[in-house]
C-alpha positions as CSV (number, residue, x, y, z in Angstrom):
1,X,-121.1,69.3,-40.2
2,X,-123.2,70.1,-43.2
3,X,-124.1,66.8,-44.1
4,X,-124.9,65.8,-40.5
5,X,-127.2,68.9,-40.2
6,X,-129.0,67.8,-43.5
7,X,-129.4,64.1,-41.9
8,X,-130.6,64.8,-39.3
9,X,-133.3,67.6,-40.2
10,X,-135.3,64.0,-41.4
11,X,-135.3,63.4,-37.9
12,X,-136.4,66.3,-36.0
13,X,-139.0,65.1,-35.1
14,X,-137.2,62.8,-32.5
15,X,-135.1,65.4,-31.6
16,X,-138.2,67.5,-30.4
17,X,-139.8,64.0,-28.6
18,X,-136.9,62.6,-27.1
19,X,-135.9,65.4,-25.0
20,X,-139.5,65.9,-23.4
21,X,-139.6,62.0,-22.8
22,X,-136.4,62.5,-21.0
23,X,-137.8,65.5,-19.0
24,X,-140.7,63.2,-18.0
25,X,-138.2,60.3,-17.1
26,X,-135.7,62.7,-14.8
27,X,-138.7,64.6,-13.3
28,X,-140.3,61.3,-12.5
29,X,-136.6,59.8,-11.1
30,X,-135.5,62.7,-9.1
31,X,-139.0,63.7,-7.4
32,X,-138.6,60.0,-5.6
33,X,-136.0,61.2,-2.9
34,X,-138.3,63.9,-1.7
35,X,-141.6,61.6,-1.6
36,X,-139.1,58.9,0.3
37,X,-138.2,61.8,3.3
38,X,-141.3,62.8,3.6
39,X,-142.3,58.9,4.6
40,X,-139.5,58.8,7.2
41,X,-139.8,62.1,8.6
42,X,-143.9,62.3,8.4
43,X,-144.9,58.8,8.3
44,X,-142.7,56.5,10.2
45,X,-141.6,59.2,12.8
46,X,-145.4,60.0,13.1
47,X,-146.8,56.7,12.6
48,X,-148.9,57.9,9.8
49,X,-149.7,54.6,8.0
50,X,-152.5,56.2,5.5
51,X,-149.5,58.9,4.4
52,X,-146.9,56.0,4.1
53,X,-149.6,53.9,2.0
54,X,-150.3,57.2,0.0
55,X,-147.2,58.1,-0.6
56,X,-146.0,54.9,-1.9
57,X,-148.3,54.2,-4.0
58,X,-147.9,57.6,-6.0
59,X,-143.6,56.8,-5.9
60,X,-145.1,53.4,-7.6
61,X,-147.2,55.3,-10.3
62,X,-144.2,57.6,-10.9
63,X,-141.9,55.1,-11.1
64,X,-144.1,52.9,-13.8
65,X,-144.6,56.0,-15.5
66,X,-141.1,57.1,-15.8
67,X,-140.2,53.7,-16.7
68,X,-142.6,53.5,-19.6
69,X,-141.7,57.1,-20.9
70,X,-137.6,55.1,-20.3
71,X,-138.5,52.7,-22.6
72,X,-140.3,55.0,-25.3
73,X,-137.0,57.0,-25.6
74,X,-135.1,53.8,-26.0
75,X,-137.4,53.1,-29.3
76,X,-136.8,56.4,-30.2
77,X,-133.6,57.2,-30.0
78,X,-132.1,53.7,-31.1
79,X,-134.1,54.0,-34.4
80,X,-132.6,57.3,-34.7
81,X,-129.3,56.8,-34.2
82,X,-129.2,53.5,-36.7
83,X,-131.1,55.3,-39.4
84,X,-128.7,58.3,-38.7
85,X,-125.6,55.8,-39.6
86,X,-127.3,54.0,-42.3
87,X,-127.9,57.8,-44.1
88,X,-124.2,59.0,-43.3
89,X,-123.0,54.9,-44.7
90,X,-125.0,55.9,-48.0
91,X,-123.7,59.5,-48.5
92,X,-120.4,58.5,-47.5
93,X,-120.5,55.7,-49.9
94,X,-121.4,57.7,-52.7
95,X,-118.8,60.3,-52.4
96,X,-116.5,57.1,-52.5
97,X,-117.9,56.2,-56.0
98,X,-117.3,59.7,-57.0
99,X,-113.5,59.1,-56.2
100,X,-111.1,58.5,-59.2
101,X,-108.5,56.5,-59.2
102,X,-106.4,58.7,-57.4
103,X,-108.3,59.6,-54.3
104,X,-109.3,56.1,-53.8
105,X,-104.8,55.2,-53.9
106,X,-104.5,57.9,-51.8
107,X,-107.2,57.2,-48.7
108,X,-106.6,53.1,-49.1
109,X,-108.8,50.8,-49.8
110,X,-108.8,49.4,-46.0
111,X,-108.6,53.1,-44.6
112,X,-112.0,54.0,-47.0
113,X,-114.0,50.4,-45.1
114,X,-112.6,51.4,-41.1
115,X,-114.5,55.2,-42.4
116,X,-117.3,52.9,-43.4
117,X,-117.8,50.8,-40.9
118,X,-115.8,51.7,-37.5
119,X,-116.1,55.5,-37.6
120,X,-119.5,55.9,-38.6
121,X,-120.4,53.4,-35.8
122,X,-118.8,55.9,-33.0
123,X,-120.7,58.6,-34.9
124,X,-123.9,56.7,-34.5
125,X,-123.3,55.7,-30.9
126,X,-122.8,59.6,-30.1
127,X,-126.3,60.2,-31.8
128,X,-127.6,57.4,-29.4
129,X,-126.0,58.7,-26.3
130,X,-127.1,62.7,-27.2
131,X,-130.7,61.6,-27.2
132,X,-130.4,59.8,-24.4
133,X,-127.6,60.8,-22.0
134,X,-126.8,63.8,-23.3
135,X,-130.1,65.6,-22.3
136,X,-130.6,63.8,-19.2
137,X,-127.6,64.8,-17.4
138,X,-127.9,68.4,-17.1
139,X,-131.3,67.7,-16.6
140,X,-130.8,65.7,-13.6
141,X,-128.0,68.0,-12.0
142,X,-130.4,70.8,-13.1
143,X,-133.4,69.1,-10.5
144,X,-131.0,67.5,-8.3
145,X,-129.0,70.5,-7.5
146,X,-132.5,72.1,-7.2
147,X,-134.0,69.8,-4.5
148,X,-130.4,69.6,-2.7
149,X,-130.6,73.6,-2.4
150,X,-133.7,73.6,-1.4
151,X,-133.3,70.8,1.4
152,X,-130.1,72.3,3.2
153,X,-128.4,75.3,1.8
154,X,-125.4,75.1,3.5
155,X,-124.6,71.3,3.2
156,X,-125.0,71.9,-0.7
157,X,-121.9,74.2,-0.2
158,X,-120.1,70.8,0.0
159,X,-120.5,70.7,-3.9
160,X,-119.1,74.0,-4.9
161,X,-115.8,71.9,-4.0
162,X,-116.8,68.6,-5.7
163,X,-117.8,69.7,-8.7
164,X,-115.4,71.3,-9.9
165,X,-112.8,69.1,-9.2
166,X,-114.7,66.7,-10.9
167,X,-114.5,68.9,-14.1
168,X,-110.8,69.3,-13.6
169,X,-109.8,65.9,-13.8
170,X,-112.4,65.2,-16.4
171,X,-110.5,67.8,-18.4
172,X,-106.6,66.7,-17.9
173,X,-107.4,63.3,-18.6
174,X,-109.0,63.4,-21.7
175,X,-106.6,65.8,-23.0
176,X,-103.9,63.6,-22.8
177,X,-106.2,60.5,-24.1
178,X,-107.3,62.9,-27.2
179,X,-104.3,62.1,-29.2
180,X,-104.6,58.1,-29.0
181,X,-108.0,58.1,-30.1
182,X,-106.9,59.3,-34.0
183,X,-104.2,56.7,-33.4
184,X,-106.2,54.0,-33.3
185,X,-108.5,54.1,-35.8
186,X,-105.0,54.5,-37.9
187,X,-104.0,51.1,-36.8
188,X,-107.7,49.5,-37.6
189,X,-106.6,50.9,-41.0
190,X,-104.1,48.9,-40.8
191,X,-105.0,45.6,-39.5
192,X,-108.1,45.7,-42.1
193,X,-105.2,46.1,-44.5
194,X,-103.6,43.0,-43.5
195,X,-106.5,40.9,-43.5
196,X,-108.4,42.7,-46.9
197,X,-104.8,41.6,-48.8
198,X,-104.7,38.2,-47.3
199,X,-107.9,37.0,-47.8
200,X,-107.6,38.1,-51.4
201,X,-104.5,36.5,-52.1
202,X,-105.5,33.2,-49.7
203,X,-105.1,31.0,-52.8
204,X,-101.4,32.3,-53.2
205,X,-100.9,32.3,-49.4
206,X,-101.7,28.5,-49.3
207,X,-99.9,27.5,-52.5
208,X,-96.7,28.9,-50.9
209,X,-97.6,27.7,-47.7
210,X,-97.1,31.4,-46.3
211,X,-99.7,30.9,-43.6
212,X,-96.9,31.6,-40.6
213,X,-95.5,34.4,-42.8
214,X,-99.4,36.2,-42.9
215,X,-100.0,34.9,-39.3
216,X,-96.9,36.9,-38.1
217,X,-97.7,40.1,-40.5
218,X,-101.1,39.7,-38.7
219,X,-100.3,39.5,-34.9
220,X,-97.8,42.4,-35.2
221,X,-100.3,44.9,-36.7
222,X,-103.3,43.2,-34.4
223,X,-100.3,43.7,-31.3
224,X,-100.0,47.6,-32.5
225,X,-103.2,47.9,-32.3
226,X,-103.4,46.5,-29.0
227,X,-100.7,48.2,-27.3
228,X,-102.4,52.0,-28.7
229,X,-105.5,51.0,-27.3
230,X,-104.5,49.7,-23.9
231,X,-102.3,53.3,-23.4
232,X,-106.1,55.6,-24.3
233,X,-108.3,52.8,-22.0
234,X,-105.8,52.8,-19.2
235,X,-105.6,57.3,-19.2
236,X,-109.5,56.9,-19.9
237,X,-110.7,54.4,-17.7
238,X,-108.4,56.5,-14.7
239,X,-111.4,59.4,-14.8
240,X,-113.6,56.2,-13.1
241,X,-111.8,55.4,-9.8
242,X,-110.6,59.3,-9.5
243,X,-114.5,60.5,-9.7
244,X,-115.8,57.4,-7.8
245,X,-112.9,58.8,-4.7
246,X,-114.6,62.5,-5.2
247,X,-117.9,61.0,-4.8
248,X,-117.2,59.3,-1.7
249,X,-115.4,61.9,-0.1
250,X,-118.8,63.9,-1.0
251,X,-121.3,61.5,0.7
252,X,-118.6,60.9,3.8
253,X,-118.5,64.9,4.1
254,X,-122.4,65.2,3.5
255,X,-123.3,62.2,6.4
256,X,-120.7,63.8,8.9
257,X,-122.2,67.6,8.6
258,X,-125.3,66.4,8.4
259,X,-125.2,63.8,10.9
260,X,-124.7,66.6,13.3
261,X,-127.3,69.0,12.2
262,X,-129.8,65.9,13.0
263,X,-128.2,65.5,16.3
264,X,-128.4,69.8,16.7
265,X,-132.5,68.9,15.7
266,X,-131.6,71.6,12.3
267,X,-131.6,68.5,9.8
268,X,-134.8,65.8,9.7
269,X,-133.3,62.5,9.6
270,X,-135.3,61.6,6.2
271,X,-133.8,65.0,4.8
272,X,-130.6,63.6,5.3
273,X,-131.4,60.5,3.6
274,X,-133.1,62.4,0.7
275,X,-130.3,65.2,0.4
276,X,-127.4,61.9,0.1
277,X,-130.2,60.6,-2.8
278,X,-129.5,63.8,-4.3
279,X,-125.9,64.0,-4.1
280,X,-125.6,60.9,-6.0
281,X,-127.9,62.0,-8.7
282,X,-126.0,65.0,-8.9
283,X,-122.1,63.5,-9.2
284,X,-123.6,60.5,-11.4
285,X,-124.9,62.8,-13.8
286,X,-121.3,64.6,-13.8
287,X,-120.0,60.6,-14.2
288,X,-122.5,60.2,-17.0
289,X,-121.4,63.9,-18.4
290,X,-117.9,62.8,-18.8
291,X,-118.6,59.8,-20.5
292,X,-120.6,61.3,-23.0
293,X,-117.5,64.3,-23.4
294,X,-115.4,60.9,-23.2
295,X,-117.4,59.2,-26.4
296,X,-117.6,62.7,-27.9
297,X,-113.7,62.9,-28.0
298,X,-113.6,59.5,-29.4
299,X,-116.0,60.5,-32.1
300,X,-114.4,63.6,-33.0
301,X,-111.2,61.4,-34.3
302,X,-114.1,59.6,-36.5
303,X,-115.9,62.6,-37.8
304,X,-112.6,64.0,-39.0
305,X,-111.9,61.0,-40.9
306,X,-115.0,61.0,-42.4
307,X,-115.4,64.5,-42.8
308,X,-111.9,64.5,-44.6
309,X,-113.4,61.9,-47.4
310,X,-116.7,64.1,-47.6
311,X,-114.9,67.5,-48.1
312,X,-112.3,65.9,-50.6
313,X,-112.9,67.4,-54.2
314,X,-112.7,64.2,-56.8
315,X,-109.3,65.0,-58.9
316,X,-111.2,64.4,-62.0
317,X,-114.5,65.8,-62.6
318,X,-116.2,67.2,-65.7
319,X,-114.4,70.2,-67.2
320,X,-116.5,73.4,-67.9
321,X,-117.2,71.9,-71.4
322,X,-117.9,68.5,-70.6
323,X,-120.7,69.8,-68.5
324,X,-122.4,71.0,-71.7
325,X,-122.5,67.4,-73.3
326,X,-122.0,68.4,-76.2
327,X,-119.1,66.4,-77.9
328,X,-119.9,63.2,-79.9
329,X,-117.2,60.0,-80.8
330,X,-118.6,59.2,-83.9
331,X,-115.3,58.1,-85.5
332,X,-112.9,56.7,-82.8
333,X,-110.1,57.9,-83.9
334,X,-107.2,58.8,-81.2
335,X,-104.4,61.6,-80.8
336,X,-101.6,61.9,-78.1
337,X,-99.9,64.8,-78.4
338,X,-97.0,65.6,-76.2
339,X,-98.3,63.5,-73.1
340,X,-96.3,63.2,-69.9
341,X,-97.9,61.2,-67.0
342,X,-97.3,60.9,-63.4
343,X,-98.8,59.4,-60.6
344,X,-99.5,61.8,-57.6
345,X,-96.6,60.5,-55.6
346,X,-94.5,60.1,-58.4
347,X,-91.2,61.7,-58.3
348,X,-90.9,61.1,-61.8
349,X,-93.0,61.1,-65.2
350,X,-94.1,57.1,-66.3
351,X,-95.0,58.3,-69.8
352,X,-93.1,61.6,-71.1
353,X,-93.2,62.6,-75.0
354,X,-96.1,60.5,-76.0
355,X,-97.0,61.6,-79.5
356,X,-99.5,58.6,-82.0
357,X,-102.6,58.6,-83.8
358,X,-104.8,56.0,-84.2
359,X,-106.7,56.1,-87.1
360,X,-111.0,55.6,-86.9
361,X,-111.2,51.6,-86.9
362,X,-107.8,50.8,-87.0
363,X,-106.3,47.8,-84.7
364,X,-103.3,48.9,-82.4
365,X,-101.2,46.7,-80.5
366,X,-99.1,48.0,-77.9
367,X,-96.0,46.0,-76.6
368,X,-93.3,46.6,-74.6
369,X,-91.5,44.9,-71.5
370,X,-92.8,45.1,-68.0
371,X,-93.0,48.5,-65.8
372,X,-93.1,50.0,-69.5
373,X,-96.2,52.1,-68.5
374,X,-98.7,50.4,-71.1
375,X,-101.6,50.5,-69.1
376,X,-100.7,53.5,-67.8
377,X,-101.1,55.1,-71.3
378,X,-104.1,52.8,-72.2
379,X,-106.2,54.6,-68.8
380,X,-105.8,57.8,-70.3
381,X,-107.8,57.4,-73.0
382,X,-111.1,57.5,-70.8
383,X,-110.0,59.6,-68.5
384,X,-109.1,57.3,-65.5
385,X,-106.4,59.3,-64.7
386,X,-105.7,62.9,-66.3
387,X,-102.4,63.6,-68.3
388,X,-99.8,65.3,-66.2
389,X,-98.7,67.6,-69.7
390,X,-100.2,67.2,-73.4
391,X,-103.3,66.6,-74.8
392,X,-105.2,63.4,-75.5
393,X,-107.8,64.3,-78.2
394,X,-111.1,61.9,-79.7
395,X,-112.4,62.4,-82.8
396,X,-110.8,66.2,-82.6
397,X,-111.8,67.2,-78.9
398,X,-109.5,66.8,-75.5
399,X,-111.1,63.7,-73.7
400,X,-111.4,66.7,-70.9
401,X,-114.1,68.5,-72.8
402,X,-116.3,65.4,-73.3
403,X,-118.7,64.6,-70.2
404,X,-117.2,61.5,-68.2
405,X,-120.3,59.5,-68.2
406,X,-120.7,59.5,-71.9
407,X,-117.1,59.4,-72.5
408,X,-117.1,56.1,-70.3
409,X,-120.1,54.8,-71.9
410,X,-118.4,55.0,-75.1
411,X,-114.5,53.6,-74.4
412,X,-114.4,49.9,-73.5
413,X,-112.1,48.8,-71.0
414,X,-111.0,45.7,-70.2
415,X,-108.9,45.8,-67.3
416,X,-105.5,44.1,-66.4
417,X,-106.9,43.0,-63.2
418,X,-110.3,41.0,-64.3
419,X,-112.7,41.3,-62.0
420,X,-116.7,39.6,-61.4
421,X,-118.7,40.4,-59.0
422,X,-121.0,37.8,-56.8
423,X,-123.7,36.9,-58.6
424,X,-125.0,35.1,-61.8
425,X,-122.9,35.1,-64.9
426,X,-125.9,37.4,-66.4
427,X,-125.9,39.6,-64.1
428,X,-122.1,40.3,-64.4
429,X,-122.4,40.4,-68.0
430,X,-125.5,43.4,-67.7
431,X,-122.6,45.4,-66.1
432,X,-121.7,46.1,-70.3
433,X,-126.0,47.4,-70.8
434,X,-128.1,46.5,-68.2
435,X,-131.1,46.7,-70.7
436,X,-129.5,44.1,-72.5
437,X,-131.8,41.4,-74.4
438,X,-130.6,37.6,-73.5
439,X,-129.9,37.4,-77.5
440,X,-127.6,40.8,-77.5
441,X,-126.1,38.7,-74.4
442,X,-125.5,35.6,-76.2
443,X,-124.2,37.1,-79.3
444,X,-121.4,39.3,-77.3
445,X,-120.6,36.0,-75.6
446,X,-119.9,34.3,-78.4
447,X,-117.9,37.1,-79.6
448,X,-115.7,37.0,-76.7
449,X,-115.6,32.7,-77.1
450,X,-117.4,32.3,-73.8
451,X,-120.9,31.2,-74.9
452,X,-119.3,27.4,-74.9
453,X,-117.7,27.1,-71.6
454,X,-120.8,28.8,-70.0
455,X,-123.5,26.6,-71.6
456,X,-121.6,23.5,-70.3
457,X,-122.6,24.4,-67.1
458,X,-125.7,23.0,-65.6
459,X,-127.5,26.0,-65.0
460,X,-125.7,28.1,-68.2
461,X,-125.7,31.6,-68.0
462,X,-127.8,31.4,-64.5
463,X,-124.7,30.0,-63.0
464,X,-123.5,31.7,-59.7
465,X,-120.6,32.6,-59.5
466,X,-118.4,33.2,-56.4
467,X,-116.9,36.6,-55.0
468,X,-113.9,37.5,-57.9
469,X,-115.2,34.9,-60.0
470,X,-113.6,32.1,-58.0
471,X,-115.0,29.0,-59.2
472,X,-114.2,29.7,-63.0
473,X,-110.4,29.5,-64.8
474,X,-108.4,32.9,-65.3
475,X,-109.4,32.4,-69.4
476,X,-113.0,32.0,-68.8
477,X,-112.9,35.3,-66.5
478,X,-111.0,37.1,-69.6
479,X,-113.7,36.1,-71.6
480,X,-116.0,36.8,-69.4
481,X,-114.9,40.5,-68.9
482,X,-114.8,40.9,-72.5
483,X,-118.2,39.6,-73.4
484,X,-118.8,42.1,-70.7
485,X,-117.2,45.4,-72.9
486,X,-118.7,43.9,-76.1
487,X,-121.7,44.0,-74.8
488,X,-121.2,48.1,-74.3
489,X,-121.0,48.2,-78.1
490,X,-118.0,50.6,-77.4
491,X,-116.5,53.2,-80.4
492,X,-113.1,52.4,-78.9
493,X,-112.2,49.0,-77.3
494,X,-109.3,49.1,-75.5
495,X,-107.9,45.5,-73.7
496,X,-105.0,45.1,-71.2
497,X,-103.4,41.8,-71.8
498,X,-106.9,40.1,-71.5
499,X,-106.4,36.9,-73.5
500,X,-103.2,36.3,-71.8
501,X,-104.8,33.5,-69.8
502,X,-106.4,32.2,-73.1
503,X,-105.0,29.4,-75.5
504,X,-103.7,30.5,-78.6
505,X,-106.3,29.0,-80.6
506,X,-109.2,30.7,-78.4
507,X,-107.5,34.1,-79.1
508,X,-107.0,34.0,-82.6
509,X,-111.3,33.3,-82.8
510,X,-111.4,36.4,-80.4
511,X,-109.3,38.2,-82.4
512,X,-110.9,37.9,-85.7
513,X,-114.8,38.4,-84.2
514,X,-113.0,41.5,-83.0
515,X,-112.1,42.8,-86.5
516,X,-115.2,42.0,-87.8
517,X,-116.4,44.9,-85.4
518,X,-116.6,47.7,-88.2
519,X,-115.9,51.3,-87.1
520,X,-114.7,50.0,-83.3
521,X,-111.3,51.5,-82.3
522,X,-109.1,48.7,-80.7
523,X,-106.3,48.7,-78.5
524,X,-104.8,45.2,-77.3
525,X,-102.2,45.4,-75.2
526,X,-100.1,42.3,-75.9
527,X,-96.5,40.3,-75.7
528,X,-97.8,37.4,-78.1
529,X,-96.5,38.6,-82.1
530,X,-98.8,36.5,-83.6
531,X,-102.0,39.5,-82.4
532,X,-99.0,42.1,-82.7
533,X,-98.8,40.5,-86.7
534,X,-102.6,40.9,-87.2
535,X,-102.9,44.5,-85.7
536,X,-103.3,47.7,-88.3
537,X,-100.4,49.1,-86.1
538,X,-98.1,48.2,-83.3
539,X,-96.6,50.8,-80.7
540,X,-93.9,49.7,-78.3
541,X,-93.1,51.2,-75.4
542,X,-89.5,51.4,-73.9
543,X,-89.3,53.3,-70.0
544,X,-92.3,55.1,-70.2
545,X,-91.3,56.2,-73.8
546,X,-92.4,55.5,-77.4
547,X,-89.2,53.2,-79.0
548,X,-91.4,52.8,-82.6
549,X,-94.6,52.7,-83.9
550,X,-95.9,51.3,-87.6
551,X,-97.0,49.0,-89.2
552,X,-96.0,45.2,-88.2
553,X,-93.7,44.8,-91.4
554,X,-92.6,48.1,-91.0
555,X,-91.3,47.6,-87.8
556,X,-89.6,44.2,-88.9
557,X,-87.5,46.8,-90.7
558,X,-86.9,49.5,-88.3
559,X,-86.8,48.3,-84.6
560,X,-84.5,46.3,-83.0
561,X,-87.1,45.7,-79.6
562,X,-89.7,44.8,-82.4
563,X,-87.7,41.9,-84.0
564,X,-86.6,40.5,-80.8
565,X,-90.0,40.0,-79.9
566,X,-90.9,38.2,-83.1
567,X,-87.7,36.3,-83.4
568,X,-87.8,35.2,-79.3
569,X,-91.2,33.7,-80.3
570,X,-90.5,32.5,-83.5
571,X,-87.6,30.4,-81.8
572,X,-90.2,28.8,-79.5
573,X,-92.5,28.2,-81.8
């Protein structure tokens, strides 16, 4: 609610127009009734022409008027509302980037784009419907309960029964449709899932020729969400019919009562006529009341959601010490020291008794068989998840006690996973230093073996690229991405299988530009021998735990996992 408030204090000055533009509007809509009995019963009745021609032309100038002061709050309040959304988007989308990597598993990616998109659009139609139905209800049954007093005291009794059997049935019927509301935004969440996954993977769907598999997974979650919504709209859309049956039971009861006080000579017949007017003004704006409590049910569902992503403390943030800044790498060198590791649903630790140094400049190569938790060890080093038990020290100090931005700034990470962005292929590689020169550019591209393969395209480094990196090969992404950390000029490199989609040949160039990076800290890890060979140091990794860790030829000695690998490769070589 906090963040709303502060929103929405830029736009109080809406909040303090609106309203009066909607008092003008009611004032000039519910006046009409009167004006129009006062033409039957003192015009026509009479035969006053010059009061009829009066008369109707001050209803036209209150009409045009209210009209005009309709449309003004139509401006206003849709430009508030949108910029309202578009402010909440923003903030909400910040508090995403703050996320680690752990909030972001735990609210799903699909869940974190419904909050985006879907939720924040209820909460945005809410703001529209408070500055513009949301005043001029009670404002309407306010005057209209007014003018129906004030015409025939006792027929108005006829409402003391209809309204509040109006607000009963509002009440039961949105309690029961409260629960779905929650429900379905859950199954959005889902069916964004469904497509987010399959749209990514469309190039494996296709080459498998899955399409009736994802068409299937696709109609059953779009059906769930089908079948939730039809059970809220069809409790919801029951408050209609039961308040349009009040409402004619109302007029029915107001035209037979006061029917016969005309007849009795009590009741003017264009009193009658005004006092029905009035009825309807009064039980619409109880109709328009409940759909506004209606929306506002819908959008608490949203706002929870969304307040539930706002209020969520990032599980890493900077320590007490890393908030001073004052802790330098000016070495690279690396320390685990007792580490255990597990994920925040993990039942079980994926790294337990991690203990290796890494000396300042040294090569490491880290092997092991798959589900061995190598990456998981590798994103510890800067901090993209925090160790469950032990230490992980740089230069000396816990990776904790340096500030994250800096500490970021300073490791290189190539990821498993490579991903590019939309965009030219300079503009992905400015994600390393955006204040890159084009020659700083050109050198870590060359580096990474890339500069080639990107000047034989016809527009060389200006060449767009598609969402992911589409129109390029797995090996020119790798290189890509790595250009992309060189370009950082990082104390400690560290790269997940990145050159596993490049030739041998290419890698062995990438390798050896790499150790000609004095004082950079690298970790590669790899399954090829030939870079485990050339490393200062290999560490393999067996369950989650550390089986050896040397040099290569010691290793060649010592472990039995160690000369598999190099025989296994040796044999196909």
């Amino acid at each position: 609610m906090k963040t709303y408030l502060a929103i929405l204090k830029k736009y109080r000055l809406s909040f303090i127009v609106s309203p009066l533009l909607v008092l003008i509007a009611v004032l000039s809509e519910t006046i009409q009734p009167y004006y129009m009995s006062k033409i039957v019963d003192e015009g026509i009745i009479d035969g006053d022409l010059d009061m009829i021609y009066h008369t109707g032309f001050l209803m036209v100038l209150i009409a045009i008027a209210g009209l005009a002061v309709s449309i003004a709050n139509v401006f206003v309040s849709t430009r508030t509302s949108i910029s309202f959304g578009t402010d909440l988007r923003a903030t909400l989308f910040k508090k995403i980037e703050e996320l680690s990597f752990t909030d972001i598993d735990r609210f799903s990616t699909a869940s974190l784009i419904t909050r985006l998109t879907n939720d924040i659009s209820r909460i945005q139609q809410v703001i529209l419907m408070s500055l513009r139905v949301m005043l001029r209800a009670p404002l309407m049954l306010v005057m209209s309960i007014f003018f129906v007093v004030k015409i025939n005291p006792r027929l108005a009794v006829i409402l003391l029964f209809a309204i509040p059997l109006l607000a009963l049935c509002t009440y039961f019927i949105l309690r029961r449709g409260f629960p779905f509301f929650l429900i379905v935004q859950q199954k959005i969440d889902a069916l964004n899932g469904v497509v987010r996954e399959n749209l990514i993977n469309i190039r494996v769907v296709k080459s498998f020729v899955r399409e009736d598999y994802e068409t299937e997974k696709f109609t059953r979650s779009s059906t769930d969400l089908k079948e939730i919504v039809v059970k809220s709209t069809n409790i919801i859309i029951t408050l209609m019919p039961v308040m349009q049956l009040i409402l004619n039971f109302s007029i029915l009861a107001v035209l037979w009562f006061g029917g016969l006080q005309v007849s009795s000579g009590t009741l003017q017949p264009g009193e009658l006529i005004a006092f029905v007017n009035y009825l309807m003004q009064v039980l619409m704006s109880l109709m328009m009341l409940s759909n506004v409590i209606m929306n506002f049910a819908r959008a608490s569902a949203s706002s929870r959601r969304i307040a539930e992503v706002l209020n969520a403390e990032p599980s890493l943030t900077n320590t007490v010490e890393g908030l001073t800044a004052n802790h330098r790498i000016a070495r690279g060198e690396i320390e685990f020291q007792d580490v255990y590791f597990r994920y925040e649903d993990g039942e079980t630790d994926v790294l337990q008794d991690i203990n290796f140094r890494v000396g300042a400049g040294q090569t490491v190569a880290i092997a092991g068989a798959t589900g061995s938790s190598k990456t998981s060890l590798v994103q510890l080093i800067p901090r993209l998840y925090d160790v469950t038990g032990g230490t992980i020290r740089i230069d000396g100090t816990d990776v904790r006690d340096y500030e994250l931005d800096y500490l970021h700034r300073r490791v290189g990470v190539v990821l498993q996973k490579n991903e590019l962005f939309t965009g030219t292929i300079i503009d992905n590689l400015r994600w390393g230093d955006p204040d890159a020169t084009f020659e700083e550019i050109v050198l870590a591209a060359k580096a990474a073996q890339a500069h080639d393969f990107i000047e034989s395209f016809t527009d060389g480094y200006q060449t767009m690229l598609g969402r992911g990196g589409v129109n390029i090969s797995g090996g020119q992404k790798q290189r890509l991405c790595i250009a992309r950390a060189l370009l950082r000029r990082p104390q400690i490199l560290i790269l997940d299988d990145s050159t596993s989609a490049v030739d041998t040949e290419t890698e062995l160039k990438i390798r050896r530009n790499l150790s000609n990076m004095k004082g950079t800290t690298v970790l590669i890890i790899t399954q090829r021998i030939h870079t485990m060979q050339s490393a200062d140091r290999v560490l393999i990794l067996e369950d989650g735990r550390i089986e050896a860790y040397g040099t290569p030829d010691e290793l060649l000695e010592t472990s039995d996992m160690y000369r598999e690998i190099y025989n296994s490769q040796q044999i196909e070589l």
